[in-house]
N, C-alpha and C positions, 0 to 999 in steps of 0.2 A: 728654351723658354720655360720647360717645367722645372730644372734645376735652379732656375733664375727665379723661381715663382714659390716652390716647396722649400727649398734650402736645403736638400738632399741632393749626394752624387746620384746619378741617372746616367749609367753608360748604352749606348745603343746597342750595341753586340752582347748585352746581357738581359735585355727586354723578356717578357717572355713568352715563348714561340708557340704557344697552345693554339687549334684551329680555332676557337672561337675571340683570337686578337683581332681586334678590328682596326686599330690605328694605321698600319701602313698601309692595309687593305683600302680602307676608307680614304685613306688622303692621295693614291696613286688611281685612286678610281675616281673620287670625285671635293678631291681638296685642288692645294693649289696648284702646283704643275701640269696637270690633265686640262683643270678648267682654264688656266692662262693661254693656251695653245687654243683653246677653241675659239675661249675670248675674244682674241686677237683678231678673227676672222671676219666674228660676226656683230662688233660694235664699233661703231663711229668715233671721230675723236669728241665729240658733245657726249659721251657717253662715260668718259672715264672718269668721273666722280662715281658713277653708280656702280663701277666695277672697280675701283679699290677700296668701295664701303662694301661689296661682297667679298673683297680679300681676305680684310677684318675680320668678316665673320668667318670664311673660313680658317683662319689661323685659330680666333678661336674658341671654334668647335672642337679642332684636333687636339688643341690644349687642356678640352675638357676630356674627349676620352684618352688622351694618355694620363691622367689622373685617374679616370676610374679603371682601368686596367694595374696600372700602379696599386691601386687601394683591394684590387681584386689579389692581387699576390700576396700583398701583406696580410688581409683577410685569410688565404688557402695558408697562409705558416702559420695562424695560430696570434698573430700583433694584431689585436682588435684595438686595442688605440691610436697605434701608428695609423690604420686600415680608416681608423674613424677622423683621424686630421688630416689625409689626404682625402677622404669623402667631401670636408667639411669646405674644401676649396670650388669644388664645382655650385657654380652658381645655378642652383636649379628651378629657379623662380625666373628669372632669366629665359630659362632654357625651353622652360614647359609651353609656352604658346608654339613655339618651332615644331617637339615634338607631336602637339595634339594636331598640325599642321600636316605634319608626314603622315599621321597616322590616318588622316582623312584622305590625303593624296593616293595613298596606297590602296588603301578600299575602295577608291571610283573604278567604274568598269573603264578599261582602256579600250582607248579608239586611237585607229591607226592618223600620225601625225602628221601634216604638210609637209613641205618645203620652206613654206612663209613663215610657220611656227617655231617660237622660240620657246628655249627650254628653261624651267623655273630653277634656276641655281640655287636659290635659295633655300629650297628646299630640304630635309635632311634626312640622309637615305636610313631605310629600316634598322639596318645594322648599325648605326649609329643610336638609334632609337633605343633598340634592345638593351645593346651594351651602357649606357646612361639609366635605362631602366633598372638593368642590373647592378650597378652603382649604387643605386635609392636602395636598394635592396638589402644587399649587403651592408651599407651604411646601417638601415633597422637592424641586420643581424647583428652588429658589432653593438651597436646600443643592445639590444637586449642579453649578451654576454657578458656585459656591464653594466646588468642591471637596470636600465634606464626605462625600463617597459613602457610608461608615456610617450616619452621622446620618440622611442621607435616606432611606436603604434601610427604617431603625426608622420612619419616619414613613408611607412608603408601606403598608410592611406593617400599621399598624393601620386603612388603608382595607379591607384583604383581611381582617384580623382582625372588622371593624361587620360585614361584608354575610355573610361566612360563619358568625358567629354567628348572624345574623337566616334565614339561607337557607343552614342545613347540607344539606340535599340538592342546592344548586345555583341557578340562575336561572331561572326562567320564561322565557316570551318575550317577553311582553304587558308586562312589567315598566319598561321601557327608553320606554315611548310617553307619559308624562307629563310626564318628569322626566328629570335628566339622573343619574343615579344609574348608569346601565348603564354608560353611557358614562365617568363617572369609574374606574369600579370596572375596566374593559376597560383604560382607560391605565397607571390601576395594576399590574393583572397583568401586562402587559407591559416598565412602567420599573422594577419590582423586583428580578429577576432580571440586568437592564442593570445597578444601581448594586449587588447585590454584584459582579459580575464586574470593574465598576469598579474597585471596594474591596480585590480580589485575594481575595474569601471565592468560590471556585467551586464548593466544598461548598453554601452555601448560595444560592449562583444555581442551581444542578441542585434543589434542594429548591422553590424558587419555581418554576423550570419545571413540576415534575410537580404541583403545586399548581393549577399553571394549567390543567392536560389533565385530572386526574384527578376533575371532577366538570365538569356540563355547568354552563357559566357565558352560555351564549348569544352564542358570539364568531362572531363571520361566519366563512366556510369560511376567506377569505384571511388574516385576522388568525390565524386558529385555526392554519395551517398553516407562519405565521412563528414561533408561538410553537415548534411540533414540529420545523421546521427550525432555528431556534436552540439549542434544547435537543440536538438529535442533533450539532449543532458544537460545542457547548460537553464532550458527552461522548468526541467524537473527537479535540479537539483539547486537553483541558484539562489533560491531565499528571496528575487523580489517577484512582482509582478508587472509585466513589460507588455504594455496594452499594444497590440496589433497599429500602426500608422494609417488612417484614413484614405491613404490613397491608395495600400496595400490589400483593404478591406474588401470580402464579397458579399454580398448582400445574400444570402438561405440558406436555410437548415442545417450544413454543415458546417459554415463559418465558426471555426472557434470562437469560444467567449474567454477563455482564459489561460495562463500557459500550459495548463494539464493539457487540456485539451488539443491545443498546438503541436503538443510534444506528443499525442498519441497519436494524430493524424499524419504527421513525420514518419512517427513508428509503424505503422499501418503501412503506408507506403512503401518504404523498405522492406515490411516482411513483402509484399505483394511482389517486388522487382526479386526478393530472393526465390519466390518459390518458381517465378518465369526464370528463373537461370540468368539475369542481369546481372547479378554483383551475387558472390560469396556469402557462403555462410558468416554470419558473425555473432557470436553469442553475445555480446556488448545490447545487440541490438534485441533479443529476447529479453534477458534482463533489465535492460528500462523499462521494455514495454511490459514485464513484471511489476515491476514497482509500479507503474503509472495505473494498470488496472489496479493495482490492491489499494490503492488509495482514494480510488474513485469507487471502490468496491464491485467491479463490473466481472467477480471472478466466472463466468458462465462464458464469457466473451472471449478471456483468455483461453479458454479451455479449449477454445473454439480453434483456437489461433493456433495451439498445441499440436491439436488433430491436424492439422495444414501441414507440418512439418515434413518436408521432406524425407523419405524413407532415408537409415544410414547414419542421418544426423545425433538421432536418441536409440540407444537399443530399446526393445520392448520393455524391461524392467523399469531404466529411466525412463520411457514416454510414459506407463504404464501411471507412476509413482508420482508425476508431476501434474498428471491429468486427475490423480486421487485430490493430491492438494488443492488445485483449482475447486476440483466440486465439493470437499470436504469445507472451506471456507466460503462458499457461495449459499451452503446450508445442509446440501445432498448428502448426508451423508450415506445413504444405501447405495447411491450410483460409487461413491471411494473406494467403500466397503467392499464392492464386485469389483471393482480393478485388481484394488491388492489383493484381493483372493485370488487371482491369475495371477498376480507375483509368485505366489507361493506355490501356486503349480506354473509355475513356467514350464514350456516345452521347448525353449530352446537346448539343445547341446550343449551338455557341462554346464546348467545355468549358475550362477555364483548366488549366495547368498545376499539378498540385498536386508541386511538389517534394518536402515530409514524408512525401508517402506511395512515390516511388520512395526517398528515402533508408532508409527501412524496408525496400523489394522489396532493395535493395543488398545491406542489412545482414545480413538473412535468406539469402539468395543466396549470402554470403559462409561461413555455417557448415555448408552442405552441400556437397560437390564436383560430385551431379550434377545444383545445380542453378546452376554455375559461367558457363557463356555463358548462363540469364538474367541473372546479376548484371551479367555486363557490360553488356546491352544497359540495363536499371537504370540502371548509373554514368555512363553517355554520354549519356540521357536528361537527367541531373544536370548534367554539363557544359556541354552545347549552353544548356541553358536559363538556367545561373545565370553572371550576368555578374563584372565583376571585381570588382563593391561587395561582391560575398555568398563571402568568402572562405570563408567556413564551411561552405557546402555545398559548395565546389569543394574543400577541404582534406579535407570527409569523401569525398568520390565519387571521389577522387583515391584515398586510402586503402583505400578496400573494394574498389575496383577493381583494385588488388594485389595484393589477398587472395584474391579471383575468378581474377585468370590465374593465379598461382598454384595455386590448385586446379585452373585449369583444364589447367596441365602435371603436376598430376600422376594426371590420368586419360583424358589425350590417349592415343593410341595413334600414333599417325607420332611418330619423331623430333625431326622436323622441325618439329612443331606444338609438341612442349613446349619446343623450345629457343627457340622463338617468345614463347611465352607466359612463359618463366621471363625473359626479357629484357624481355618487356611489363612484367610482374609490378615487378623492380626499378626499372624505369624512372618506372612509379604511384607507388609506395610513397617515393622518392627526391624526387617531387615533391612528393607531401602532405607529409613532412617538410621541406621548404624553405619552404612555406606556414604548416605550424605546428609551428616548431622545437622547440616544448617541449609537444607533445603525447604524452601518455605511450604511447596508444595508438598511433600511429605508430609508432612508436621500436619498440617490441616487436613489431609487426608486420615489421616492417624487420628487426628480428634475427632474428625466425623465419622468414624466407624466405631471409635470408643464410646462415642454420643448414642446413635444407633443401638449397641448392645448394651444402653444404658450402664457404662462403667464412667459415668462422672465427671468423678476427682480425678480419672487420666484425663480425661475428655477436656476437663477443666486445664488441666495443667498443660494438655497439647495445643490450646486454642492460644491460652496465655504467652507459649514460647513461639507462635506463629504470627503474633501480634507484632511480639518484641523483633520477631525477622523483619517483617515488613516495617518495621517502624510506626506500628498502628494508623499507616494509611490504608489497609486494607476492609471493604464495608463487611465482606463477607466473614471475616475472622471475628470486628465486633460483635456480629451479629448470633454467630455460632457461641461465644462467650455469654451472650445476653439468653441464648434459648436454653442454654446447659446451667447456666443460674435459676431460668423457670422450669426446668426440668427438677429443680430442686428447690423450689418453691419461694425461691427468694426473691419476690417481686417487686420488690422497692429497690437491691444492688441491678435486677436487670435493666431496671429503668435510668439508674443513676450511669450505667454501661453506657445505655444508648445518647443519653443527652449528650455526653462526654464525645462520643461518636459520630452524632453531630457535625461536633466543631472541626474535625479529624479529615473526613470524608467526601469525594466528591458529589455532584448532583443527587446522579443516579443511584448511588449509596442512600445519602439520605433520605430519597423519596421511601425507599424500602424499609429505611431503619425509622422514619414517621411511622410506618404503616406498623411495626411490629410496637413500638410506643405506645398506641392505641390500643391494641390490643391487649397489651399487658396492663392500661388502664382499665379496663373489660375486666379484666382477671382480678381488679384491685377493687372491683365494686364501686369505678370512678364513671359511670356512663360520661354526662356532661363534658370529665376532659375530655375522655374520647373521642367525641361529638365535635370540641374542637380541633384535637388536632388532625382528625379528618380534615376537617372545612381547612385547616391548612396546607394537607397534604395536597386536595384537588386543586387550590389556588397556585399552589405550584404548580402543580401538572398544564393548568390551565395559563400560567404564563411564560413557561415554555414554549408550548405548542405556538403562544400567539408571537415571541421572539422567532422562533422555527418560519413562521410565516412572513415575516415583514424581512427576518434577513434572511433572505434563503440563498442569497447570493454571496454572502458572506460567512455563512455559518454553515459546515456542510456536516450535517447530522447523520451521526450511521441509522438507518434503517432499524436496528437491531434497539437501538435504545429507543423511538419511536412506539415500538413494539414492547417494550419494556413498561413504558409508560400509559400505553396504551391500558394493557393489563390491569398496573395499580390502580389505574381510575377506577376500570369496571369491579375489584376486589373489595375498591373503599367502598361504590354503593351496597355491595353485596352486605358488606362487614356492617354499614352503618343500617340496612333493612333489620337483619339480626339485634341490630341493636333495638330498634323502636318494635320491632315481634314481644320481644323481652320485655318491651316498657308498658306494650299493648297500646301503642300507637298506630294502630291499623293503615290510616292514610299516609301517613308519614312513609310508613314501611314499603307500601305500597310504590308511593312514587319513586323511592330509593332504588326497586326492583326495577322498576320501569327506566330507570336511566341503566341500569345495569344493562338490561335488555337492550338496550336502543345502543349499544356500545360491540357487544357481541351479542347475536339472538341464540346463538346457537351454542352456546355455554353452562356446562352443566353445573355448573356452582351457580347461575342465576338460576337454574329448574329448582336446583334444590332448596337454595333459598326459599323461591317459592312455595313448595310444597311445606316449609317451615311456617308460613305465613299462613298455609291453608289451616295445617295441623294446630296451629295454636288460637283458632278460630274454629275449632271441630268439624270443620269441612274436611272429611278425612278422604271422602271418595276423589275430590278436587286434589290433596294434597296425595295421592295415590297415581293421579294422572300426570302430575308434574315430576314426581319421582321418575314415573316411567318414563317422560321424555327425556330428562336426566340421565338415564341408563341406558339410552337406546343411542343417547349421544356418544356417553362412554360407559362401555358394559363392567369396568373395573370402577367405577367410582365411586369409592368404600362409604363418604357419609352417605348416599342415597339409597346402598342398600337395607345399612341400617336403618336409616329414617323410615324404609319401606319396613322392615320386619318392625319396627315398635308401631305403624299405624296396625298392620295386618295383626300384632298382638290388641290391639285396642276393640279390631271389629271382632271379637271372638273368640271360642276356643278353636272353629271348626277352622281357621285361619293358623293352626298354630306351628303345624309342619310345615307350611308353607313359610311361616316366620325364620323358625329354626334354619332352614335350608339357606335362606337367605343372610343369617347371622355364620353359619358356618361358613361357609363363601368368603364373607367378610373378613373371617378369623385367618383363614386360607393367603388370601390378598394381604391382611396387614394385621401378624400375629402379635403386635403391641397396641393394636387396638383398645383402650380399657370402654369402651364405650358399647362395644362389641359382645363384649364379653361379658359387664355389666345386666344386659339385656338377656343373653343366653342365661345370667343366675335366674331373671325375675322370671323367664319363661318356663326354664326346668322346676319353678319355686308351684307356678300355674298349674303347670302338670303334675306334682305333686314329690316330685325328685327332691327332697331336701338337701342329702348329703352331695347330689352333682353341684346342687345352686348352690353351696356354702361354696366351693371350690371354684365357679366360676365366680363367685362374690370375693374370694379369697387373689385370683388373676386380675380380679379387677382392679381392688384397689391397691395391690403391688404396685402394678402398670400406671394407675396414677397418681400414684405419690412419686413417680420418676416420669413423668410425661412431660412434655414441653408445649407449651399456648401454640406454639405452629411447629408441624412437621423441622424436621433437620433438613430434609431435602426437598 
């Protein structure tokens, strides 16, 4: 009948004899010859219509698995087409109500049978079931080797469609030890979810994922736990958003809201089953759950998750150096900074040099000033070890190394040592540039230290070629371009810099590059613009904040820029009190402080404002009080000491050590002070020192004919 039916030779002595054939099994167990003998025994002659409509079907059933055994050979050689035209003959629409049938039969508890009981022939034994299973199976394998991922995807799914029809609550355990039934139904849930994603349908690969977790199907811990790590990749990396199904849903507090979310409680899970010894280590499964913290920015969490690690998995250097990352990017930078310093003194035996983790101590080292000679000792580390093939690390250690002296001149105290380190400084920074001539971070590093030691025209010309790197998307490069044109007095090219900058730049750029706009209006004797481009700067800030609010669910804002903007508001009232002090708008100025205040109370740029507000109102005792809260805020905060020595020169001579000491201080903190320094001529001028005050009059105005309207840094 199958050679009659396929139009292929089919000889029986070439069948093939693998234990898992079920054709002759099945049909000498319970096809036709077996059941005709019994037949015979136990049906009347009224009966033999309904016993050669059971013939029927069994002829054929056998005729369907000797096709799928047929289609399973072709399948094992390698003929996915041949494999997939004898599949295409089983009629399995047909077939599926029989199998969801057997598969129910088989799962009732058995109870011992009568005498008077007759036996359901109709029925069709497991191994029939299996084998027809694995038919559908293989049929999806051969379509997806040809490409066809839809197709196969519809075929796979009516295997998950038989078994969860027959077993809506799920799988047994005991179910899987006869028969191969478990086992098929196991590859399928697993290759389904593969051939949508194939297919480009990842809506319906996340729908087969949770198909597969959401009722106990009896998968071993490790398969069960690929299926939950694939499904948390497929929702972190898939590009849509694939809302949980309402009858899937829990109702508290941990109920995911969105696929991030999903995918970390996935991941959560898994580490938890890795650290009880359930299932294998898998570093798949740290690295998503890497990404999925960094982008929810929850790096304290991760950190968390690190420390959990099973001893063995990380040596000390990598746990050591990963636990840096996590708290280096959560903000900590002191808790990194102690890690990697136990890199560096490792104790374990023959420790190796771990380079990634001193170019992190560098790195870090390099955004604070006092924590400027470790950086160096960091970057020399970096040096000695990394030879001439690893340009990379000797380009970056060269670099941050310039950035360290740098810092480290400018909170040396000798002379001597910062003119030391500002000549180290350019010497670093000159090299990593000649190593990676088109690094953009070099370049800017190099103009902000040429800025610093007021050389300019490099300064000018490094900021220019860091512009052209980034393709003048960058806010920080216009910005350094626009202060080294006011460092040179050119206020009308800095302003024409920033407008152009503008157009260039994202948000956050421009909120800052308004603010420096303004100022350089200040500088131009333009109060009124200034005045508005404030009221424009806060109207942004302010419909921000209220977008941040209404989409919050949509728009997920770093922290970091929150805090950004937070800032600029409180700087504009400051900036704009200064202004009306100037104008002798007293109330005005007044309320401006008062919003500063009500933003941060505890900010020493509102103290000193105020004590500006006092001082230009002759209430010097009042404007002596705010200084000191000012300072007591922060004890380095150079304009309040000054502010403080020009009241304390106002109330006196007997006041005038006390000034001095306090402008020396100043000079100490920020040797390019001209404001500073200024003060110290008019004071030595008081005391009667002419030729000292010509020479602090002579610092002064050097210093501000190359000064910039704001800080470089």
């Amino acid at each position: 009948m199958l050679c009659a039916c396929s139009g292929e030779q089919f000889k029986l002595d070439e069948r093939p004899q693998s234990p898992e054939s079920l054709a002759t099994r099945d049909f000498s167990a319970s096809g036709l010859s077996s059941r005709a003998g019994d037949w015979d025994s136990k049906f009347e002659d009224a009966q033999v219509d309904e016993v050669e409509s059971t013939l029927k079907e069994a002829l054929s059933l056998n005729y369907e698995e000797a096709r799928a055994l047929l289609g399973r050979l072709e399948y094992q050689r390698g003929n996915h087409d041949a494999a997939l035209q004898v599949f295409q003959g089983i009629e399995v629409k047909t077939l599926t109500p029989r199998m969801v049938r057997a598969i129910v039969e088989s799962t009732r508890p058995r109870r011992p049978r009568g005498k008077g009981d007759n036996a359901t022939p109709s029925v069709m034994s497991m191994h029939s079931v299996s084998l027809l299973l694995e038919a559908i199976l293989l049929k999806a394998r051969s379509l997806e080797e040809l490409g066809r991922y839809i197709e196969a995807a519809k075929e796979c799914k009516i295997i998950l469609d038989v078994v969860e029809s027959a077993l809506p609550t799920g799988m047994s355990e005991g179910i899987g030890e006869d028969c191969k039934l478990q086992e098929m139904f196991h590859k399928a849930l697993e290759l389904l979810p593969v051939l949508w994603t194939r297919a480009g349908f990842l809506d319906e690969a996340i729908i087969a994922y949770r198909r597969a977790l959401v009722k106990p199907w009896n998968l071993d811990p490790q398969r069960l736990a690929g299926v939950q790590k694939d499904l948390a990749a497929t929702l972190l990396y898939g590009g849509i958003e694939a809302s949980i199904p309402p009858q899937l849903k829990v109702r508290g507090p941990t109920t995911p809201k969105n696929n991030t979310e999903e995918a970390i409680l996935l991941l959560l899970i898994l580490m938890r089953k890795v650290a009880l010894r359930e299932i294998k280590w898998d570093t798949e499964i740290m690295d998503h759950l890497t990404y999925a913290f960094s982008i929810t920015g929850q790096f304290e969490l991760l950190a968390d998750h690190v420390e959990q690690v099973l001893p063995g998995i990380y040596n000390r250097t990598e746990r050591w150096y990963f636990l840096a990352l996590c708290y280096s990017a959560a903000g900590q930078n002191e808790t990194a900074l102690n890690l990697l310093r136990k890199v560096s003194s490792c104790s374990e035996a023959k420790p190796k040099p771990h380079i990634p983790s001193f170019l992190l101590g560098v790195k870090l080292c390099s955004q604070d000033p006092s924590h400027a000679h470790h950086g160096i000792e960091f970057a020399h580390k970096i040096i000695d070890l990394a030879d001439q093939q690893k340009e990379h690390f000797m380009g970056q250690a060269h670099k941050f190394l310039g950035v360290c002296y740098g810092n480290a001149a400018r909170v040396s105290v000798l002379d001597s040592d910062r003119i030391l380190f500002q000549k180290e400084s350019l010497n670093s920074l000159n090299h990593a540039s000649f190593i990676w001539k088109e690094d953009p971070e070099v370049m800017y590093s190099l103009g902000l230290e040429n800025a610093l030691q007021r050389n300019l025209d490099v300064a000018f010309d490094n900021a220019t070629m860091y512009s052209d790197l980034v393709a003048g998307s960058s806010g920080r490069g216009w910005k350094l371009l626009a202060l080294v044109l006011s460092a040179e007095q050119r206020f009308p090219d800095a302003e024409t810099i920033v407008d152009f900058a503008l157009d260039e730049t994202g948000m956050m750029d421009q909120l800052e590059l308004l603010r420096l706009k303004a100022v350089l209006q200040i500088a131009q004797k333009q109060p009124k613009q200034a005045i508005e481009t404030y009221r424009i700067l806060l109207a942004l800030i302010q419909a921000q904040r209220e977008f941040r609010t209404k989409n919050c669910d949509q728009a997920e804002y770093l922290v970091s820029n929150a805090l950004v903007e937070r800032k600029l508001e409180m700087t504009a009232w400051q900036d704009l009190a200064s202004i009306y002090t100037e104008l002798g708008s007293w109330p005005d100025a007044e309320i401006c402080v008062g919003k500063a205040k009500s933003i941060e109370f505890h900010s020493p740029g509102s103290w000193h404002t105020t004590g500006i507000l006092f001082e230009a109102q002759s209430l010097y005792k009042e404007a002596l009080v705010s200084f000191s809260v000012s300072l007591s805020i922060e004890p380095d905060h150079v304009p309040s000491i000054v502010s403080t020595a020009e009241v304390l020169m106002k109330l006196g001579s007997h006041s005038l050590p006390i000034a001095r000491s306090f402008l020396m201080n100043a000079v100490r903190l920020e040797p390019t002070n001209h404001q500073a320094w200024l003060n110290l001529g008019l004071l030595s001028k008081m005391e009667g020192s002419l030729q000292q005050a010509a020479d602090y009059f002579q610092a002064a105005y050097e210093l501000k004919s190359s000064a910039p309207i704001q800080s470089f840094i």
